[in-house]
Short mmCIF file of the C-alpha atoms (twelve columns), coordinates in Angstrom:
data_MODEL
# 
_entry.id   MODEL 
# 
loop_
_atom_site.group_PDB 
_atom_site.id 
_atom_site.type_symbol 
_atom_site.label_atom_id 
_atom_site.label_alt_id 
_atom_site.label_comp_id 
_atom_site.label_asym_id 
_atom_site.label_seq_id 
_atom_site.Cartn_x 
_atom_site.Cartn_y 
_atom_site.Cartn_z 
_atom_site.pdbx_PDB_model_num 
ATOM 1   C CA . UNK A 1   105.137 52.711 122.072 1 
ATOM 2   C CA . UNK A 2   102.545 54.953 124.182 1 
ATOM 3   C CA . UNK A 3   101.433 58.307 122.721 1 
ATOM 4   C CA . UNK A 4   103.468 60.087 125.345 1 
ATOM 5   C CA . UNK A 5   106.710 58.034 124.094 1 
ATOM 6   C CA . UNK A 6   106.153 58.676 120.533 1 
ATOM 7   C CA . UNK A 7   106.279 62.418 121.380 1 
ATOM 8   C CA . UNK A 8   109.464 62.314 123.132 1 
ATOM 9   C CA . UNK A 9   110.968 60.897 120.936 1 
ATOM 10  C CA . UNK A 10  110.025 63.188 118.206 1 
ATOM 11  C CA . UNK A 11  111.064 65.958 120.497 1 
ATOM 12  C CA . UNK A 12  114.143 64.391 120.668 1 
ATOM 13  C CA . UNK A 13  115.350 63.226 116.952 1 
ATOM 14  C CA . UNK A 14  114.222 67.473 116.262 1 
ATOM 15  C CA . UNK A 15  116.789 68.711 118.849 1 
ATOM 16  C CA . UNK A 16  119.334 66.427 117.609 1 
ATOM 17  C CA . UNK A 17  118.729 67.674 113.889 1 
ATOM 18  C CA . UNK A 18  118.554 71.318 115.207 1 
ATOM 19  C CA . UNK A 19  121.884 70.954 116.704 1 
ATOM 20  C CA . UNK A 20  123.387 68.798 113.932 1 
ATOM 21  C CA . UNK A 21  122.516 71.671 111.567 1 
ATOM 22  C CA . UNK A 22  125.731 73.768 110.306 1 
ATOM 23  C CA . UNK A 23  123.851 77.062 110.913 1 
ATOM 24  C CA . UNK A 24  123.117 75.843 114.846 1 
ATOM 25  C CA . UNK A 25  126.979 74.414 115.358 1 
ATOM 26  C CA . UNK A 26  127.966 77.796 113.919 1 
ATOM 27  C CA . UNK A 27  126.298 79.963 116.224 1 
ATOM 28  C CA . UNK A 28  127.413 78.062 119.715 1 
ATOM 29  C CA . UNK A 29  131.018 77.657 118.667 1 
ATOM 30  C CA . UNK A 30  131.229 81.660 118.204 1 
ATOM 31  C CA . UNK A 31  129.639 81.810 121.517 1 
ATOM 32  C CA . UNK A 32  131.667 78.945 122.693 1 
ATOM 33  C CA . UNK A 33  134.638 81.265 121.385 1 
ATOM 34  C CA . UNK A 34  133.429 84.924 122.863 1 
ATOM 35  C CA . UNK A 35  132.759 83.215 126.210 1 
ATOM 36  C CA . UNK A 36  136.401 81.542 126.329 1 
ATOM 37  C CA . UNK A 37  138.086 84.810 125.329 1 
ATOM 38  C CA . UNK A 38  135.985 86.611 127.682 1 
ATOM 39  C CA . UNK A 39  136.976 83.706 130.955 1 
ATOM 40  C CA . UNK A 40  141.108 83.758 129.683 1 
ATOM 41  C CA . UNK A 41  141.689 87.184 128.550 1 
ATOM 42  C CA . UNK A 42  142.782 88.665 131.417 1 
ATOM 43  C CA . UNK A 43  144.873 85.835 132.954 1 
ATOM 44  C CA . UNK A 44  144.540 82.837 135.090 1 
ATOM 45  C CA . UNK A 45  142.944 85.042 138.500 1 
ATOM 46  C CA . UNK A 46  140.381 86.444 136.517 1 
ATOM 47  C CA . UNK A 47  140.375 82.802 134.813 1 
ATOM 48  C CA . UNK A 48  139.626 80.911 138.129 1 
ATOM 49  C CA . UNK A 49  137.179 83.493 139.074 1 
ATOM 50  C CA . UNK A 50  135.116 82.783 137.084 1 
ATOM 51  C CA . UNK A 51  135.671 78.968 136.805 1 
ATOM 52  C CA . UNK A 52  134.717 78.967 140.578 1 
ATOM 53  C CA . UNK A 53  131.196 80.487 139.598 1 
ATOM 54  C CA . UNK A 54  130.723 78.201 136.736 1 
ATOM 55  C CA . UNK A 55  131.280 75.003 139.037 1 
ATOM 56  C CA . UNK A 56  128.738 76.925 141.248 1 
ATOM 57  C CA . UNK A 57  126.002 77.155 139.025 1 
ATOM 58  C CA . UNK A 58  127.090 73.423 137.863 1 
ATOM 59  C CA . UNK A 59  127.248 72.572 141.288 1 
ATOM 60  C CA . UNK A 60  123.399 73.685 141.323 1 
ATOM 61  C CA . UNK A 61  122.031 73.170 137.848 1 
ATOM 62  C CA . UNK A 62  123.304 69.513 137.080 1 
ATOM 63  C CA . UNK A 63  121.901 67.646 139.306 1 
ATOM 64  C CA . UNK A 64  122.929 64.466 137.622 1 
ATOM 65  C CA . UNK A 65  126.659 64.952 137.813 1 
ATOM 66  C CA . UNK A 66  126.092 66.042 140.871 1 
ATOM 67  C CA . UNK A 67  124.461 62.650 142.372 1 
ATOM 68  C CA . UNK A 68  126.604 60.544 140.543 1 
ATOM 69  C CA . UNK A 69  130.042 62.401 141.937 1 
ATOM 70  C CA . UNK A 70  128.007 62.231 145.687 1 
ATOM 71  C CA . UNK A 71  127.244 58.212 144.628 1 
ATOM 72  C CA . UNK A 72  130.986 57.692 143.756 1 
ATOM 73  C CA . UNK A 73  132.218 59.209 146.732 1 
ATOM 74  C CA . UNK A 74  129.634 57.105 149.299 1 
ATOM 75  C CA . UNK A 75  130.928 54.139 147.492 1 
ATOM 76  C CA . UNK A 76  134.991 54.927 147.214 1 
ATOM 77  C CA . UNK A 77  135.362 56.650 150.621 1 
ATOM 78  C CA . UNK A 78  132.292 55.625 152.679 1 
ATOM 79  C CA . UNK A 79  134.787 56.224 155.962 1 
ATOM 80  C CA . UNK A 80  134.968 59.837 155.510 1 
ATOM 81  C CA . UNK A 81  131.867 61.682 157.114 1 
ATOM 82  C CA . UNK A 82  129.320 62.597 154.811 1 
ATOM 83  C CA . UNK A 83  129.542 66.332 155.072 1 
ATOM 84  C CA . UNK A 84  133.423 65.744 154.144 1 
ATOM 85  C CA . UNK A 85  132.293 63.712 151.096 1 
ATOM 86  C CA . UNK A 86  130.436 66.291 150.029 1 
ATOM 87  C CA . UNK A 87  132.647 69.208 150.034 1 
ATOM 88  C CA . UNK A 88  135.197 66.864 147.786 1 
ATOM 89  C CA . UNK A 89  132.716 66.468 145.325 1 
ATOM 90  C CA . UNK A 90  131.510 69.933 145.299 1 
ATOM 91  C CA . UNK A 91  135.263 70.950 145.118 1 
ATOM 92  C CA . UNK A 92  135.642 68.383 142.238 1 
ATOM 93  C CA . UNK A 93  133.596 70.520 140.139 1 
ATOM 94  C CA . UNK A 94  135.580 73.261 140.697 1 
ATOM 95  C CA . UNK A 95  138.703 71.639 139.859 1 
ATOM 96  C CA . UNK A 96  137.075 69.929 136.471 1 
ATOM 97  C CA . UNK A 97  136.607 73.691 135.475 1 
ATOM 98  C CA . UNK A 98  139.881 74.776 136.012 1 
ATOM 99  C CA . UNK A 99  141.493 71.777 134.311 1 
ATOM 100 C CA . UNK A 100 139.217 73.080 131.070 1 
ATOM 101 C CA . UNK A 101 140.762 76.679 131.392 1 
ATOM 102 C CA . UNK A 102 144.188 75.377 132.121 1 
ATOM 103 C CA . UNK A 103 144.550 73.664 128.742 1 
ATOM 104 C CA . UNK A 104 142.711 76.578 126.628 1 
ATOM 105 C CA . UNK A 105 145.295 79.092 128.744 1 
ATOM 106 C CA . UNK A 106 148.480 76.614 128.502 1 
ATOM 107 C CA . UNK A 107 149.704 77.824 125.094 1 
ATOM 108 C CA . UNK A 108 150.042 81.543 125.838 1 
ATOM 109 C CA . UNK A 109 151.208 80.909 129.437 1 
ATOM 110 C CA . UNK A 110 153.760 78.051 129.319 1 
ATOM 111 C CA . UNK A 111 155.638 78.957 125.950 1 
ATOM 112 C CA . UNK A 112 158.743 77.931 125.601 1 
ATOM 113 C CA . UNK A 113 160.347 77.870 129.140 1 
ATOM 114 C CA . UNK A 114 157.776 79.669 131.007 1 
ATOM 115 C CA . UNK A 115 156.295 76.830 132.187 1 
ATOM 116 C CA . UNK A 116 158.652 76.453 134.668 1 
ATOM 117 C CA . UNK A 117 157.783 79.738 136.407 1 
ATOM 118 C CA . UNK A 118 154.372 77.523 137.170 1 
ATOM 119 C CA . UNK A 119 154.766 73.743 137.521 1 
ATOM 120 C CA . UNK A 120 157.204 72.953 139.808 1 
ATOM 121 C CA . UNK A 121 159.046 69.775 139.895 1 
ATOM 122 C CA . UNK A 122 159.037 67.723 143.173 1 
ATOM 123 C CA . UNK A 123 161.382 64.309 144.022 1 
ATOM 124 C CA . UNK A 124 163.330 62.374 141.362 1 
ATOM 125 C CA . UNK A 125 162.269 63.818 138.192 1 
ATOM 126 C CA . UNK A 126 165.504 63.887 136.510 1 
ATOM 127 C CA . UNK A 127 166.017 59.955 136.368 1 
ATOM 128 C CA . UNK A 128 162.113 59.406 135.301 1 
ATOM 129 C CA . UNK A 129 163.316 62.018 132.548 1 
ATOM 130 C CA . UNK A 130 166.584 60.290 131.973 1 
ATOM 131 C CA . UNK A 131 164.248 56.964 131.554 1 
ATOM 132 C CA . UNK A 132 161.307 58.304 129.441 1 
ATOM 133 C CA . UNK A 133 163.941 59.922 126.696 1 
ATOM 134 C CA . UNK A 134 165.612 56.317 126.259 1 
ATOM 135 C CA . UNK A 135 164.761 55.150 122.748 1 
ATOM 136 C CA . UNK A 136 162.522 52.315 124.132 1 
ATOM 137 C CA . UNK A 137 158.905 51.550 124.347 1 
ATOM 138 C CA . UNK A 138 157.027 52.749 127.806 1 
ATOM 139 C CA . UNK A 139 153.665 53.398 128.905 1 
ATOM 140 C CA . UNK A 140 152.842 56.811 131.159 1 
ATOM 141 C CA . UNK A 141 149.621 55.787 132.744 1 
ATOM 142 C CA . UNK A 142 147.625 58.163 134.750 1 
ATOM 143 C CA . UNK A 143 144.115 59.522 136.161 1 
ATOM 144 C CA . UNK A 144 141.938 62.291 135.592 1 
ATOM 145 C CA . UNK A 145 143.420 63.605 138.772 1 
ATOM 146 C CA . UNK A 146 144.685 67.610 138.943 1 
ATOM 147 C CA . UNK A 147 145.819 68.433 135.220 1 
ATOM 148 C CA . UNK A 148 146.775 65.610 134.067 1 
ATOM 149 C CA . UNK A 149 147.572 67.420 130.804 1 
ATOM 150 C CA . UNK A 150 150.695 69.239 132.118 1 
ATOM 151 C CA . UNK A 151 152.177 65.653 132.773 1 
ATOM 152 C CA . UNK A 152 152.318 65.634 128.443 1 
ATOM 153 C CA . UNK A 153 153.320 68.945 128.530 1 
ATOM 154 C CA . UNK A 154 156.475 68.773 131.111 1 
ATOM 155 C CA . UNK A 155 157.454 65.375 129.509 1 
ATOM 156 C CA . UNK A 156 156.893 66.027 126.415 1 
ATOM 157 C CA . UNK A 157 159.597 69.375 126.985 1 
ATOM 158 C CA . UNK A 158 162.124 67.422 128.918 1 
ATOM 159 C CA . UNK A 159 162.291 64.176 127.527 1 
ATOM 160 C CA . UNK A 160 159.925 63.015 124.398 1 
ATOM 161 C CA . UNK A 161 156.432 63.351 123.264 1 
ATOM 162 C CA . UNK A 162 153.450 61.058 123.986 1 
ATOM 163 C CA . UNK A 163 151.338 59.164 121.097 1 
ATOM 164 C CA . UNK A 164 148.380 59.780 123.160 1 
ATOM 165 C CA . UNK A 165 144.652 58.595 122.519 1 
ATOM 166 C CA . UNK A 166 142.019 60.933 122.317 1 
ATOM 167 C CA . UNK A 167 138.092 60.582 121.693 1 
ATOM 168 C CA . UNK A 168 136.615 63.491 119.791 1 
ATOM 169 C CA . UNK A 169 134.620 65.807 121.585 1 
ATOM 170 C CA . UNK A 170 130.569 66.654 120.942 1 
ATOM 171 C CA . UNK A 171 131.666 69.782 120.152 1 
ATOM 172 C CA . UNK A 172 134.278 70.055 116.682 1 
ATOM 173 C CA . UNK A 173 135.663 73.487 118.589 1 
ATOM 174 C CA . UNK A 174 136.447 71.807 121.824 1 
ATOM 175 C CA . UNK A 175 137.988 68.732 119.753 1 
ATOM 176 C CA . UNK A 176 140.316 71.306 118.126 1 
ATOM 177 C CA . UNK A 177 141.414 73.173 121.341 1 
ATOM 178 C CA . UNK A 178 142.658 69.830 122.322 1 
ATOM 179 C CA . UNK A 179 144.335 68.736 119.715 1 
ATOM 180 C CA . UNK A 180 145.520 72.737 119.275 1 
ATOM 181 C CA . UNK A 181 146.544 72.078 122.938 1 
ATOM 182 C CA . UNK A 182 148.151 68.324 122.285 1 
ATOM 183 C CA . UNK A 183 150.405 69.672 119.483 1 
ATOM 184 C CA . UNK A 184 151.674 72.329 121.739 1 
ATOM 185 C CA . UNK A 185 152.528 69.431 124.241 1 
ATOM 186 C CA . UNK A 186 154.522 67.771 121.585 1 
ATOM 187 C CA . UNK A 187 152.322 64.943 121.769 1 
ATOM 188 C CA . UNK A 188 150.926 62.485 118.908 1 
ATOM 189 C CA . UNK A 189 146.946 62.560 118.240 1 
ATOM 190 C CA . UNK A 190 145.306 58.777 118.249 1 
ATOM 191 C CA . UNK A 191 141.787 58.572 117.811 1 
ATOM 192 C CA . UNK A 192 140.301 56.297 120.254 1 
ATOM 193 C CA . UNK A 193 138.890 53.930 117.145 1 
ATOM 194 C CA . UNK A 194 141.289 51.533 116.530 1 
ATOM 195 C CA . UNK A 195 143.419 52.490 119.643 1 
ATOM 196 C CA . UNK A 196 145.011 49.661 120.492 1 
ATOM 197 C CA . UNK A 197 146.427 48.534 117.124 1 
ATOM 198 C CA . UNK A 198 148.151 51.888 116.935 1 
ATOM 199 C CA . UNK A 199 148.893 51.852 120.637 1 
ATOM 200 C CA . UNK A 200 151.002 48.611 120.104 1 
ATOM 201 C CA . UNK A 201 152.292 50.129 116.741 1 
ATOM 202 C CA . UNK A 202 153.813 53.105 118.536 1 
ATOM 203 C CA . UNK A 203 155.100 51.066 121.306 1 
ATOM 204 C CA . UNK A 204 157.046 48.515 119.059 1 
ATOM 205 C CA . UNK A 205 158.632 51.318 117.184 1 
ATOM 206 C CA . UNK A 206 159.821 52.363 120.806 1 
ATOM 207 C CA . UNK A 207 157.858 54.960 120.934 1 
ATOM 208 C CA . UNK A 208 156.132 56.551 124.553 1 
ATOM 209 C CA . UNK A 209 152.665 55.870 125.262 1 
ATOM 210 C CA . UNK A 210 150.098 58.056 127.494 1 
ATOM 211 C CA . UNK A 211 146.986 56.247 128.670 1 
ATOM 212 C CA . UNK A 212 144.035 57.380 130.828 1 
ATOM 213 C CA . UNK A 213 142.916 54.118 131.985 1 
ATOM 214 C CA . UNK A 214 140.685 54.732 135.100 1 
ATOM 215 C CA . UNK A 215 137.532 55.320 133.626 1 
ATOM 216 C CA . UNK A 216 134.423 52.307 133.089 1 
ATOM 217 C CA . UNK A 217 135.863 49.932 130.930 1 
ATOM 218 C CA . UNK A 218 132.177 48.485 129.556 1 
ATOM 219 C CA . UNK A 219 129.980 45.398 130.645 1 
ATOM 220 C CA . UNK A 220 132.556 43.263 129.034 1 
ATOM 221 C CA . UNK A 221 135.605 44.537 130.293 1 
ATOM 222 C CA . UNK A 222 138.051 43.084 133.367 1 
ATOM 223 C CA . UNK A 223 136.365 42.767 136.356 1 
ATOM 224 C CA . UNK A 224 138.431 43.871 139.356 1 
ATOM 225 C CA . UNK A 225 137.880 45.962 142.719 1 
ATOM 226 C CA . UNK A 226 138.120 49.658 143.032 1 
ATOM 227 C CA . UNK A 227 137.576 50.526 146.759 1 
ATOM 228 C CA . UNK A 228 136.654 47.323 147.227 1 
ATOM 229 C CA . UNK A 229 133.890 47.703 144.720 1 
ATOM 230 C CA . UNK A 230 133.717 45.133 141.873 1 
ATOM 231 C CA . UNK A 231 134.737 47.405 138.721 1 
ATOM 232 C CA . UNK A 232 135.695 47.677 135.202 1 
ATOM 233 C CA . UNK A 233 138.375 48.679 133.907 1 
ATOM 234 C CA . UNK A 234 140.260 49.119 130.488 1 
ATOM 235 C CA . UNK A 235 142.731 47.381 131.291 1 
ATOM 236 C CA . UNK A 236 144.310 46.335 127.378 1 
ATOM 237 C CA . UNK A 237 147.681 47.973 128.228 1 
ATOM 238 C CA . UNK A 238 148.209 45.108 131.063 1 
ATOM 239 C CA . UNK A 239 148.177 42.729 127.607 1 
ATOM 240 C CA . UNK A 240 150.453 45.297 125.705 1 
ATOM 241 C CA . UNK A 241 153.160 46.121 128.289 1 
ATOM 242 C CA . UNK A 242 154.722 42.358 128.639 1 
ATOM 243 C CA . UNK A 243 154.830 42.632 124.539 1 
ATOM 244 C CA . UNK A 244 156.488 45.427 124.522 1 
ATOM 245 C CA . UNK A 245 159.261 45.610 126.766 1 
ATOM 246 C CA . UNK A 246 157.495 46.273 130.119 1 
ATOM 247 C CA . UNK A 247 158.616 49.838 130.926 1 
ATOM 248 C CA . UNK A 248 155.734 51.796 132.914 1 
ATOM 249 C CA . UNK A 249 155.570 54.522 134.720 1 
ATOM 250 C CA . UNK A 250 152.531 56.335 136.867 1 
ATOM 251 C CA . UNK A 251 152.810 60.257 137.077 1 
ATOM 252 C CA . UNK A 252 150.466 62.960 138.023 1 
ATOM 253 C CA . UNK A 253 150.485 66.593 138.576 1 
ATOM 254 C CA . UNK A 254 148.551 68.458 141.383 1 
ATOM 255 C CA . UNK A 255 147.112 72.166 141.338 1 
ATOM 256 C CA . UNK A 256 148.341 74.185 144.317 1 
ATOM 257 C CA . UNK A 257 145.288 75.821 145.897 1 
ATOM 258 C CA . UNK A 258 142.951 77.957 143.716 1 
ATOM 259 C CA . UNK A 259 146.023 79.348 141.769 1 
ATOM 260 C CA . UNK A 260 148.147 78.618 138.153 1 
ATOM 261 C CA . UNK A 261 150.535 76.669 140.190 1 
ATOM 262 C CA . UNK A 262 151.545 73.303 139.841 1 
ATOM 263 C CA . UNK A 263 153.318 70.270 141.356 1 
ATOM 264 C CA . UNK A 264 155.065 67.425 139.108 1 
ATOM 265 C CA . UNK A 265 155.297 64.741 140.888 1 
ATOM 266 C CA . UNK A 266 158.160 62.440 139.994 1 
ATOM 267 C CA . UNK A 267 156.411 59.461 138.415 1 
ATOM 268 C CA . UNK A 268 156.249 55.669 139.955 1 
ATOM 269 C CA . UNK A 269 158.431 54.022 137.050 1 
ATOM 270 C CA . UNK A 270 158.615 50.065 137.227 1 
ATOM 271 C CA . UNK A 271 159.832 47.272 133.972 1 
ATOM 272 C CA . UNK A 272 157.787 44.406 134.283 1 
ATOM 273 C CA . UNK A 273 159.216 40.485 132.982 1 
ATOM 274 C CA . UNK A 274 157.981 39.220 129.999 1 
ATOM 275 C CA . UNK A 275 155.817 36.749 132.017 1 
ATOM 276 C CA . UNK A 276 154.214 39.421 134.281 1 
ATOM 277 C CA . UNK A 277 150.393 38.404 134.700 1 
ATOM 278 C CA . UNK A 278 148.056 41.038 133.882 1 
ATOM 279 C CA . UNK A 279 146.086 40.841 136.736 1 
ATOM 280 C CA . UNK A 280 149.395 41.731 138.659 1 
ATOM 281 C CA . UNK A 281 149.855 44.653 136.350 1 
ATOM 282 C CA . UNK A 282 146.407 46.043 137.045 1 
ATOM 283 C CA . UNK A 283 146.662 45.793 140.635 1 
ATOM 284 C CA . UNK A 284 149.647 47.788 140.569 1 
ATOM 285 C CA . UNK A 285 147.943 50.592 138.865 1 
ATOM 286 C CA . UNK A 286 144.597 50.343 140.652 1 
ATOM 287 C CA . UNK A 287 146.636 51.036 144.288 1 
ATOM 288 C CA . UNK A 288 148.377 53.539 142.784 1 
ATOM 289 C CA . UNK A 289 145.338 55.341 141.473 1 
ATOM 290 C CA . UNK A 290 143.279 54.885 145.421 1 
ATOM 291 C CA . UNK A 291 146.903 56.168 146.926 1 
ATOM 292 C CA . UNK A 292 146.911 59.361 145.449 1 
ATOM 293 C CA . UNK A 293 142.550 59.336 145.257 1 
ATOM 294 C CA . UNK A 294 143.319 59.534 149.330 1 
ATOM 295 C CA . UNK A 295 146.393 62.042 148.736 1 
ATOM 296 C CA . UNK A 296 144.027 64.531 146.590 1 
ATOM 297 C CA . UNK A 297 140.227 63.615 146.408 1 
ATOM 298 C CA . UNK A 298 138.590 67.149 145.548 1 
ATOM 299 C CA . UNK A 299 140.858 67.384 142.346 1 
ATOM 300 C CA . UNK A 300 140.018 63.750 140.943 1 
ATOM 301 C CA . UNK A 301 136.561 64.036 138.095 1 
ATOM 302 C CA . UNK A 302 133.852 62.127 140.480 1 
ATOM 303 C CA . UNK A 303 131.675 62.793 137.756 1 
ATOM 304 C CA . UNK A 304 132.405 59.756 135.863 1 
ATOM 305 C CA . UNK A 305 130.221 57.019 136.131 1 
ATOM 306 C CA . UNK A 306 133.078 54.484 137.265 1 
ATOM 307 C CA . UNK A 307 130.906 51.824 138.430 1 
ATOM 308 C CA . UNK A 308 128.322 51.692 135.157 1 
ATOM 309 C CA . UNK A 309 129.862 48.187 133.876 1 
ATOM 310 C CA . UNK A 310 128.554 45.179 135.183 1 
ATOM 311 C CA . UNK A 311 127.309 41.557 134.613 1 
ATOM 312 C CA . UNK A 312 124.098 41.102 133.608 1 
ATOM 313 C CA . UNK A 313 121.678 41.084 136.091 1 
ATOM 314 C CA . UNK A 314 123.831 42.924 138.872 1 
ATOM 315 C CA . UNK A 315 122.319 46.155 140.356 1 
ATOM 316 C CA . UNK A 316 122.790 48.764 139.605 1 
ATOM 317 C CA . UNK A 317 125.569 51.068 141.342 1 
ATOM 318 C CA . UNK A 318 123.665 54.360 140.202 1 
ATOM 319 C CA . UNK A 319 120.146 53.814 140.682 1 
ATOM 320 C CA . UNK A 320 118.121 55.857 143.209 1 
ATOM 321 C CA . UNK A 321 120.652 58.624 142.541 1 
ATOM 322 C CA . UNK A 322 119.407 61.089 144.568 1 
ATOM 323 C CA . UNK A 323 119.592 58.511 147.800 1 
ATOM 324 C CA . UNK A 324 123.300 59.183 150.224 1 
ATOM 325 C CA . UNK A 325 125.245 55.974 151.564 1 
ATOM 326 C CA . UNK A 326 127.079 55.495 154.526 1 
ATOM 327 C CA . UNK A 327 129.178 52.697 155.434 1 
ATOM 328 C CA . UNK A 328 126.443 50.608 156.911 1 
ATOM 329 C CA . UNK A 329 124.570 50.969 154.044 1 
ATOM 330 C CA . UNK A 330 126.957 49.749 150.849 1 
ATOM 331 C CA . UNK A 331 126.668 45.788 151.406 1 
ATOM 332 C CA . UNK A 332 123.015 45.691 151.307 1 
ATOM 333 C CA . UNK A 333 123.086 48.092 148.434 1 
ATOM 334 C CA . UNK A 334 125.878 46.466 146.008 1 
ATOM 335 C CA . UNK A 335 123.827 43.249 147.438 1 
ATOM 336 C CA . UNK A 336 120.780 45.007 145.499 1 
ATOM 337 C CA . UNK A 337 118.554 45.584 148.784 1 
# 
């Protein structure tokens, strides 16, 4: 290792131990907590106000997040023109702010039956509630698309609560606001270690299941198009459902505008045989997910680096972040040229 990379590194393993120390962790989580109290004290419009500024400065100040939510856009929806593409993902920032407020807001706001004064339930949602409180097995998949919290939280009050998975957060503070926030949903904590064993517990004890599965599933995960981009995807519940029982259903909830308003969508709900292939399974859900991506693109998290698994050897999706695609452009890019 060079001089230079010696020093880096250095630099590096001393901010890790500054921030691992108690007396460091101590000190951001009481700012962490005045700077929440001071963003939600006041309600949801002084809330969002503020949100909108933080995406702002996020917007300008992460460049990063910034070029891989521009990279995921050139590659998902190359068709749309590229000053469109850009206001999504701008907007997406906005959106992944609001989200973050929304959940640290939810328990004083939506106690009890208040929450109906705010989410508002659209289509069929009485027979998806009549189907989730049966005392079978199902899997509620979704997307990080508009608050895909409040789809626990409306269930979870009209029919049963979720075992849902959850990885802890960097932060111990944020981790317990979500849990804080999961409880209040009625919902049952899984950490993501060991996930699928419990997962499959829960489910053959005919218990509901909540997944997230549209994020990067690793280099060694199923391979299968997103956009007609080769992806990953965690696709284990595809395995799980034909064990146990088949039931599935795809919800999601959408923000209305820049307010505390909210639409419930009645979910997709669908019982697949015993003999179902997985790959059928997955490209159920992956349609679903581009379907509503279309239907609501500036409220989905961009952010993610969806296209980061790959074989060994392939390009890579993210590299030259900093370079714009249009649809010209993509098949001598994925190509690696």
């Amino acid at each position: 290792m060079s001089g230079k990379g010696k020093k880096k590194a250095k630099r590096n393993t001393l901010t890790r131990r500054l921030f691992a120390w108690a007396p460091t962790r101590a000190l951001i989580e009481l700012q962490l907590r005045l700077t929440v109290f001071a963003l939600t004290a006041l309600g949801p419009a002084w809330a969002y106000f503020w949100g909108r500024r933080i995406a702002g400065l996020g917007w300008l100040l992460m460049p990063r997040l910034r070029h891989v939510a521009l990279r995921n856009l050139d590659l998902c929806l190359p068709e749309l023109p590229r000053a469109r593409r850009t206001e999504i993902a701008r907007e997406s920032f906005k959106h992944s702010v609001y989200t973050f407020l929304d959940v640290l807001m939810a328990p004083r706001l939506l106690a009890g039956e208040r929450w109906r004064e705010f989410i508002r339930l659209e289509g069929d949602c009485e027979s998806y509630f009549r189907w989730e409180g049966e005392p079978k097995a199902s899997f509620n998949l979704s997307a990080h698309l508009g608050n895909w919290e409040f789809l626990l939280l409306v269930t979870g009050r009209m029919a049963r609560g979720f075992a849902v998975v959850m990885r802890e957060a960097n932060l111990p503070l944020v981790t317990r606001w979500l849990v804080r926030y999961r409880n209040f949903a009625h919902c049952e904590t899984i950490d993501k270690d060991g996930a699928l064993k419990a997962l499959l517990h829960r489910a053959r004890q005919g218990k509901p299941v909540a997944l997230l599965a549209d994020q990067n599933g690793g280099d060694h995960a199923v391979e299968f198009p997103l956009f007609g981009v080769m992806a990953r995807w965690q696709a284990e519940f595809t395995r799980l459902l034909p064990r146990t029982g088949g039931r599935v259903a795809l919800g999601w909830v959408l923000r209305e505008g820049d307010r505390f308003r909210f639409v419930f969508h009645a979910p997709l709900m669908r019982t697949f045989e015993d003999d179902a292939e997985p790959m059928e399974i997955l490209a159920w859900y992956r349609d679903w997910i581009e379907a509503r991506l279309r239907q609501a693109p500036e409220q989905y998290m961009w952010v993610h680096r969806r296209f980061k698994g790959r074989p060994q050897g392939a390009p890579d999706r993210y590299r030259d972040l900093g370079r714009r695609l249009d649809s010209h452009e993509l098949e001598a890019f994925l190509a690696g040229r």
